[in-house]
C-alpha positions as semicolon CSV with decimal commas, in nm:
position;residue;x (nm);y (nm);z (nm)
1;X;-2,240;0,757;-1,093
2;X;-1,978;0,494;-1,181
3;X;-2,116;0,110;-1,136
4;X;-1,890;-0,077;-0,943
5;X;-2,113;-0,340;-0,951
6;X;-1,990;-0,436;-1,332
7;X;-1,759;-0,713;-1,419
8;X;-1,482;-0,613;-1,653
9;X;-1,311;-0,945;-1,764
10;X;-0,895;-0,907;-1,726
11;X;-0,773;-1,232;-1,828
12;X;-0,577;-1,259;-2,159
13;X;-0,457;-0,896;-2,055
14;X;-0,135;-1,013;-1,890
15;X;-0,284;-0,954;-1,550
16;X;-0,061;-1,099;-1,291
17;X;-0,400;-1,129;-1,096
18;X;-0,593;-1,325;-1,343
19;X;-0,356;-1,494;-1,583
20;X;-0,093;-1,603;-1,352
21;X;-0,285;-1,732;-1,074
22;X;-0,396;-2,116;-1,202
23;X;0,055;-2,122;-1,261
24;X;0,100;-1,957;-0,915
25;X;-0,149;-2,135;-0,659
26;X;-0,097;-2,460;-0,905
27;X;-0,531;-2,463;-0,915
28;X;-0,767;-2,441;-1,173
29;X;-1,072;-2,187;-1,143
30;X;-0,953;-2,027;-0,851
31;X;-1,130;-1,689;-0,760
32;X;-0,834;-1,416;-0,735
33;X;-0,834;-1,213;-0,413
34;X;-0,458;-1,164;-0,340
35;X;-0,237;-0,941;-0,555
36;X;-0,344;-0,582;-0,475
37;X;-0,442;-0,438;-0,736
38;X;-0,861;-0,373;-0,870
39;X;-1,067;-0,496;-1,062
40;X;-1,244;-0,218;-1,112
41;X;-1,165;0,034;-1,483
42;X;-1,014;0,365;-1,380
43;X;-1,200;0,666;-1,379
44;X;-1,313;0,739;-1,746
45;X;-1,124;1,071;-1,764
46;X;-0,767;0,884;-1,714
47;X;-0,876;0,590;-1,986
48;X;-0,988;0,972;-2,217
49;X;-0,610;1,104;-2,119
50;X;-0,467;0,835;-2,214
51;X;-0,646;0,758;-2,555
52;X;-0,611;1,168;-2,640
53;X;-0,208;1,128;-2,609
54;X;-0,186;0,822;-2,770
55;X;-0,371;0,957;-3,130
56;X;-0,078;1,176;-3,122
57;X;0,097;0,842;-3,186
58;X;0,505;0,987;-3,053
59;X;0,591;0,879;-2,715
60;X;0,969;1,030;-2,718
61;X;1,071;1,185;-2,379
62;X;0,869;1,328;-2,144
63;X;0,938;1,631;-1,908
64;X;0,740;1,638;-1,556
65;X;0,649;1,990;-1,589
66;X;0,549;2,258;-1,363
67;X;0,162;2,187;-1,442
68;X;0,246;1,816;-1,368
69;X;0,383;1,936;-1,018
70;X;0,101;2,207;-0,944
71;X;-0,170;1,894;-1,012
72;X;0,048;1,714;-0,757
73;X;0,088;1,965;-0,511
74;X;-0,331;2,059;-0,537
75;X;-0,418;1,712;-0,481
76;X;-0,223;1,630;-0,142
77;X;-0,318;2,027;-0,011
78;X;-0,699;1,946;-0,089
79;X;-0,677;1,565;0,034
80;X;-0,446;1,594;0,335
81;X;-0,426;1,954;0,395
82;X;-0,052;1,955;0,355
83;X;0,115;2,243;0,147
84;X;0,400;2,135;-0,020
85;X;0,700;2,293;-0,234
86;X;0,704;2,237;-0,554
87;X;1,048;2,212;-0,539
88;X;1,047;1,895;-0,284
89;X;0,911;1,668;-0,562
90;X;1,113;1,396;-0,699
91;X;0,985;1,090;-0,991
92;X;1,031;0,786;-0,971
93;X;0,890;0,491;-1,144
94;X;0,753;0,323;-0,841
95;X;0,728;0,377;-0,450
96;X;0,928;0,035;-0,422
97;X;1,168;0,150;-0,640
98;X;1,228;0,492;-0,438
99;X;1,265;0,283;-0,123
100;X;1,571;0,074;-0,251
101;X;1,706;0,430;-0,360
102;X;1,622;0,577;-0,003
103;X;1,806;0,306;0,139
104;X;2,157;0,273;-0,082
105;X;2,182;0,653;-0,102
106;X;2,090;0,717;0,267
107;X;2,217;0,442;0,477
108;X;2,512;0,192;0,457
109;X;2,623;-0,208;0,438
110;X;2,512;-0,358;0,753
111;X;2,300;-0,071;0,906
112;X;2,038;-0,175;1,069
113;X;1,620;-0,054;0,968
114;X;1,339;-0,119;1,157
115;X;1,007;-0,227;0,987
116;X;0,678;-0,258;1,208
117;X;0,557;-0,615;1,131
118;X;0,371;-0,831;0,997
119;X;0,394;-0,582;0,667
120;X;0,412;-0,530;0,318
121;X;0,675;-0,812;0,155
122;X;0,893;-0,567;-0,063
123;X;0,949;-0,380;0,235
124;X;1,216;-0,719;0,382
125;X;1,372;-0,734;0,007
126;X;1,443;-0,330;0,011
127;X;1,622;-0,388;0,325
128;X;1,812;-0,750;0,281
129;X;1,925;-0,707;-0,097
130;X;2,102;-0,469;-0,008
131;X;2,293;-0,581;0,273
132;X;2,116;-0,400;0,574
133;X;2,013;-0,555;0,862
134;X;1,612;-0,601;0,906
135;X;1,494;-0,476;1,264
136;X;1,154;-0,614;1,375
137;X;0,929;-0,402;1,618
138;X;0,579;-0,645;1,624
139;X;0,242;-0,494;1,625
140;X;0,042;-0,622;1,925
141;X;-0,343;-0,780;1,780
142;X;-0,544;-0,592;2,122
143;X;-0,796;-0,839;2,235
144;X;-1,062;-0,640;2,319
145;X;-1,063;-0,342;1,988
146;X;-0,928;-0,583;1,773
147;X;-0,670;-0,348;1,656
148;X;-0,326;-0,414;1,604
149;X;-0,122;-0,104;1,830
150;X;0,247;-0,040;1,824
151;X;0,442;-0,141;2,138
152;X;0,637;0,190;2,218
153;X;0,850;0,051;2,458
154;X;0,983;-0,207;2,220
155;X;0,966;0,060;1,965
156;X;1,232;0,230;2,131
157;X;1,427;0,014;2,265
158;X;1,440;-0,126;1,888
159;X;1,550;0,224;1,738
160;X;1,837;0,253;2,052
161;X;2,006;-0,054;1,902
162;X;2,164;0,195;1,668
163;X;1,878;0,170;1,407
164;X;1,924;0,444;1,105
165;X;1,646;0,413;0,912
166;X;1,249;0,348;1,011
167;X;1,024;0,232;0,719
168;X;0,659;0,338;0,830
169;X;0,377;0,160;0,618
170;X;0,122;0,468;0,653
171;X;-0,184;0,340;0,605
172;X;-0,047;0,002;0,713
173;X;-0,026;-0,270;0,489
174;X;-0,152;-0,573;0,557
175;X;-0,338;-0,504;0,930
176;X;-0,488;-0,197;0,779
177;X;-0,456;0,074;1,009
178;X;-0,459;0,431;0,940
179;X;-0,222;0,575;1,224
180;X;-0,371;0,812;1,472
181;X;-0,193;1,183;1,484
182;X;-0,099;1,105;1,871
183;X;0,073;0,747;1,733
184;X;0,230;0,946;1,481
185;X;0,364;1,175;1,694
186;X;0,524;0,984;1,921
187;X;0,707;0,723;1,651
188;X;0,836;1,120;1,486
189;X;0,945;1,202;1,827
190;X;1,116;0,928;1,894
191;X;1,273;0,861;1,525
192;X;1,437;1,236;1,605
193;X;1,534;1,121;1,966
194;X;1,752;0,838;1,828
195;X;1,847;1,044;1,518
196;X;1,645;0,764;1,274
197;X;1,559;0,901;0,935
198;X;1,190;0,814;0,874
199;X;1,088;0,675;0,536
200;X;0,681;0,685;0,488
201;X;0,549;0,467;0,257
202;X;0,206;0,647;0,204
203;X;0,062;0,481;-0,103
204;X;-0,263;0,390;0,016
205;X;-0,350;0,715;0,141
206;X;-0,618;0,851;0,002
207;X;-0,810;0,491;0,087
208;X;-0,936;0,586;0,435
209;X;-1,273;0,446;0,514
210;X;-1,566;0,687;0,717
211;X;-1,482;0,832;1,022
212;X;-1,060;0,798;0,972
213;X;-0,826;1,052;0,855
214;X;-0,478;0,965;0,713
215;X;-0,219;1,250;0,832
216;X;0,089;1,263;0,648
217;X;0,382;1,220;0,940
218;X;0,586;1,510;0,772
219;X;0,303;1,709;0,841
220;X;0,311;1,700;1,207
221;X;0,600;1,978;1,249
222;X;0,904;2,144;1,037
223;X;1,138;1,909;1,258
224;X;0,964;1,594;1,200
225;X;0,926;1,690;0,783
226;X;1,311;1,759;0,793
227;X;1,381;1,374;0,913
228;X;1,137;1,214;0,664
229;X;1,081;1,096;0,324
230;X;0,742;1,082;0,193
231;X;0,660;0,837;-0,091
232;X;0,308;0,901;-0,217
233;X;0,151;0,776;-0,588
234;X;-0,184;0,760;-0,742
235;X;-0,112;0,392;-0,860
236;X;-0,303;0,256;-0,572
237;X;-0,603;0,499;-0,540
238;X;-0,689;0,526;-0,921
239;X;-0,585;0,112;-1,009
240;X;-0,306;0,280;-1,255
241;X;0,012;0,080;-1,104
242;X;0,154;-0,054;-1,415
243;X;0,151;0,275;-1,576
244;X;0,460;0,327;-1,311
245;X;0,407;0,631;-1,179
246;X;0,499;0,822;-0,824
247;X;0,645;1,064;-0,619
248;X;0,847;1,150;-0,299
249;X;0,814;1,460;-0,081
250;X;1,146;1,579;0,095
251;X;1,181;1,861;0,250
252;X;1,515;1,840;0,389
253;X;1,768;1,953;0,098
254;X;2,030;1,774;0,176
255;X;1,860;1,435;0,214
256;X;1,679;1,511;-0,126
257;X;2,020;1,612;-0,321
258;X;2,157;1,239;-0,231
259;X;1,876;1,076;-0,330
260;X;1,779;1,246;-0,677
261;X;2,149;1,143;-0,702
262;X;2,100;0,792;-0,647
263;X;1,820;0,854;-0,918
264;X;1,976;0,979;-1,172
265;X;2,278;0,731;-1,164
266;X;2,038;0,474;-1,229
267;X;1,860;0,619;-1,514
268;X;1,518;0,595;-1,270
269;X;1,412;1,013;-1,261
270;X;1,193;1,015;-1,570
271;X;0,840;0,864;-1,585
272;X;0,655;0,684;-1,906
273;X;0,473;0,911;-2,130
274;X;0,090;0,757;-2,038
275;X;0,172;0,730;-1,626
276;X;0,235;1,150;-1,632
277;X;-0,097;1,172;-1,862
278;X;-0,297;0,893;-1,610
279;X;-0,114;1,081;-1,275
280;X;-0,231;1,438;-1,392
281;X;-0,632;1,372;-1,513
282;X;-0,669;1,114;-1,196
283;X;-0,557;1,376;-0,954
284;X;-0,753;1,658;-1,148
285;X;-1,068;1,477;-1,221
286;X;-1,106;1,211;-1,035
287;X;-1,176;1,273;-0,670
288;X;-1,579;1,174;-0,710
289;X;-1,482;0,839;-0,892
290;X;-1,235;0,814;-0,529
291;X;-1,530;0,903;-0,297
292;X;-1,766;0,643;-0,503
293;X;-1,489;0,384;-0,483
294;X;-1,503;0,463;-0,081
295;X;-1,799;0,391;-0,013
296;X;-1,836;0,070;-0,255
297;X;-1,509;-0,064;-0,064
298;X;-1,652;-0,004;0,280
299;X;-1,964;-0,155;0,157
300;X;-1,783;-0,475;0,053
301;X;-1,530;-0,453;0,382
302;X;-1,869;-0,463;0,595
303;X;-2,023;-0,771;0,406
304;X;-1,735;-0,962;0,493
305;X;-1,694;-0,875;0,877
306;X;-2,092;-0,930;0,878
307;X;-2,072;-1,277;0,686
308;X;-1,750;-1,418;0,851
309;X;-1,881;-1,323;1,252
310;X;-2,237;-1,448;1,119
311;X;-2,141;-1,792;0,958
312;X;-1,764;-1,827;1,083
313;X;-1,726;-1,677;1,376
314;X;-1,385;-1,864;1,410
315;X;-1,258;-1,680;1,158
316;X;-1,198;-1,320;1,274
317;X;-1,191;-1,050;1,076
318;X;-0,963;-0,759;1,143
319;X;-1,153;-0,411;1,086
320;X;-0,945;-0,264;0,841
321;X;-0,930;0,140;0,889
322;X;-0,756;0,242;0,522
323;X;-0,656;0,024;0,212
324;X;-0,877;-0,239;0,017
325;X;-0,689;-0,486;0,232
326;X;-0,854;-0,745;0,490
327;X;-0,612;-0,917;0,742
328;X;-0,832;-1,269;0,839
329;X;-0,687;-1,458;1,133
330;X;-0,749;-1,822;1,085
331;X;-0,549;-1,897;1,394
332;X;-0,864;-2,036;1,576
333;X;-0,854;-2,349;1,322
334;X;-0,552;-2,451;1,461
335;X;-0,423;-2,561;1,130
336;X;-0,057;-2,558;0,988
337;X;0,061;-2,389;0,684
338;X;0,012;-2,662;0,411
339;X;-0,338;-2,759;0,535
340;X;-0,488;-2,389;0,525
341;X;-0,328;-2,319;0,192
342;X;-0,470;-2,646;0,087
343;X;-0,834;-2,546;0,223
344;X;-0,817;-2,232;0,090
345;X;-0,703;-2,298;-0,237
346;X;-0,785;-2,652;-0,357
347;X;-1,120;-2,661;-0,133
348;X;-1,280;-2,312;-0,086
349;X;-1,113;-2,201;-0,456
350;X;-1,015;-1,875;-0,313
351;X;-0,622;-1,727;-0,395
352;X;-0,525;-1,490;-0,078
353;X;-0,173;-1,385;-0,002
354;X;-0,053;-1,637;0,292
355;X;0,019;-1,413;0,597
356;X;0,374;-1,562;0,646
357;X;0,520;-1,351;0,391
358;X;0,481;-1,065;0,585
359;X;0,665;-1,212;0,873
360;X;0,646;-1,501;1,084
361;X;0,379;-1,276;1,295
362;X;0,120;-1,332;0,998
363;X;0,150;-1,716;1,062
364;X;-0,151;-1,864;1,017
365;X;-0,338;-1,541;0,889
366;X;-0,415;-1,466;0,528
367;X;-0,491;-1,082;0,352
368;X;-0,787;-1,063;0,128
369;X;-0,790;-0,806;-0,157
370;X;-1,157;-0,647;-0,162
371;X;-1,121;-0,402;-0,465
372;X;-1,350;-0,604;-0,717
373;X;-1,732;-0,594;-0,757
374;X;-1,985;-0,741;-0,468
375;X;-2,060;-1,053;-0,641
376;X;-1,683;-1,171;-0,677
377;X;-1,674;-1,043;-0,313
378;X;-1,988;-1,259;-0,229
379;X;-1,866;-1,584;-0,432
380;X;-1,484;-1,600;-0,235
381;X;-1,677;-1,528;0,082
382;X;-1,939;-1,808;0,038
383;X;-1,663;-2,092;-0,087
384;X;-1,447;-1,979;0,207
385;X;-1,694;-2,045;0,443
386;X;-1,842;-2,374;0,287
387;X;-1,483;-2,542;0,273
388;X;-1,410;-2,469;0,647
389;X;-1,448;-2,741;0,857
């Protein structure tokens, strides 16, 4: 059994999380629950990986072999039932980084892309610095689930605009849902209707909580695989993200040939020596460490719905189906920007990522990072609900 429960001190290791934080929110002694990454060691046979390469003491170049691949292809066959060609792999150093590529190999200046907000920040930069033309099809909060559901008939009235590109957040990032296979379907469907290639941004998907099943959208048919590109990476899952390490999955040969172009003109197709070492022993080894994470996640996403509708009911809590993400709607305080920030920060002592910055939609909501033991969990919980008024 791994304890979760145990409190690994990160600061002094140039954590953006911990040491940055006092510079960033401009507070001392602030509790850290933003950035989204875990405070939590990765699974002992990844730290044993990496300590066995290193006494070899070279770190020259470093070949993604066919054993690299066949860990690869096990993992996403065994986790999400999807068998995939060896051959369809491509490296990268990072999922962001393959989504800029996606997007100067595969569309052009001023196309337009369509992004489902509020969600993930990076996803706005990938389109804008890049001069393309950010498309907005708002998630709907339903009343009664309290859910956030995609409005098809905006949806495709968006993509008719002459849309070429669809970025899909799969789990989603920051209203955590993990998209249902009839939702899927119908966003495929209509992606091929309009001719829209579909980029899926599935990081977080191996963090589905009880009861939900992530389904990888290329899965769904041979037609829908052959207008998508499938960004997957253990980074997330195993807390490995600065070892800079992923994947994509393309199917469709000549999509893949311009994009391992765009790779290799920018010197971005190799991966560093440890991240191949982590990738390969956290995919082989570490599935039980995953399932133990799981439950210790859902454990701490409960205590917070439970505390929050107990204590501060007028703060709601979005459910989250996948990710170590919360989405918290503060919109009941009827508070602006500066004045929540200022509550949160300088009064409960509690960093979260403000919701604006993933779209004016997120006004006056805030995303709280759950991936660190109960008793951090219990302390950012407790101040938040003490400073409200």
């Amino acid at each position: 059994m791994v304890d979760f429960s145990k409190v690994h001190s990160r600061k002094n290791t140039r954590s953006i999380k911990w040491d940055l934080t006092e510079q960033l929110f401009q507070e001392k002694d602030v509790l850290p629950m933003w950035i989204a990454d875990m405070d939590f060691q990765a699974p002992k046979e990844v730290n044993e990986a990496i300590k066995k390469r290193a006494k070899h003491g070279i770190y020259g170049y470093t070949t993604t072999d066919d054993q690299v691949i066949h860990t690869i292809t096990s993992w996403v066959k065994r986790r999400h039932e999807w068998k995939v060609d060896k051959k369809h792999i491509s490296f990268s150093p990072s999922i962001v980084t393959s989504l800029h590529l996606a997007i100067t190999s595969l569309t052009k200046p001023e196309d337009k892309v369509l992004i489902q907000t509020p969600v993930y920040t990076p996803f706005y930069r990938v389109i804008e610095n890049h001069g393309r033309k950010v498309i907005k099809n708002e998630l709907k909060l339903n009343k009664i689930t309290n859910k956030y559901e995609i409005d098809f008939e905006h949806f495709e009235q968006r993509l008719s605009e002459g849309v070429k590109a669809f970025i899909l957040c799969s789990p989603h990032n920051p209203v955590g849902r993990v998209w249902t296979k009839k939702e899927l379907t119908k966003m495929a469907e209509l992606c091929i209707k309009h001719d829209v290639l579909i980029l899926s941004d599935e990081i977080h998907s191996d963090l589905i909580y009880p009861s939900y099943t992530h389904i990888p959208i290329a899965t769904l048919s041979p037609k829908i695989a052959e207008q998508t590109i499938t960004f997957m990476s253990p980074s997330k899952t195993f807390n490995i993200a600065g070892l800079q390490a992923s994947y994509t999955i393309i199917s469709n040969e000549k999509i893949r040939k311009r994009f391992e172009a765009e790779l290799k003109k920018f010197g971005l197709s190799t991966l560093n020596t440890i991240g191949i070492y982590a990738l390969e022993a956290a995919y082989n080894y570490g599935e039980k460490w995953l399932e133990q994470l799981i439950q210790t996640l859902d454990e701490n996403k409960n205590y917070v719905i439970e505390q929050f509708a107990k204590h501060a009911p007028q703060v709601n809590v979005i459910d989250a189906e996948g990710t170590y993400l919360l989405w918290l709607d503060f919109r009941n305080l009827s508070m602006d920007k500066n004045n929540l920030e200022k509550l949160l920060i300088h009064e409960a002592k509690v960093a979260l990522n403000n919701g604006l910055i993933y779209g004016t939609e997120g006004k006056n909501f805030m995303r709280m990072n759950i991936a660190c033991p109960k008793e951090f969990v219990e302390k950012g919980v407790s101040q938040i609900i003490k400073a409200l008024p």
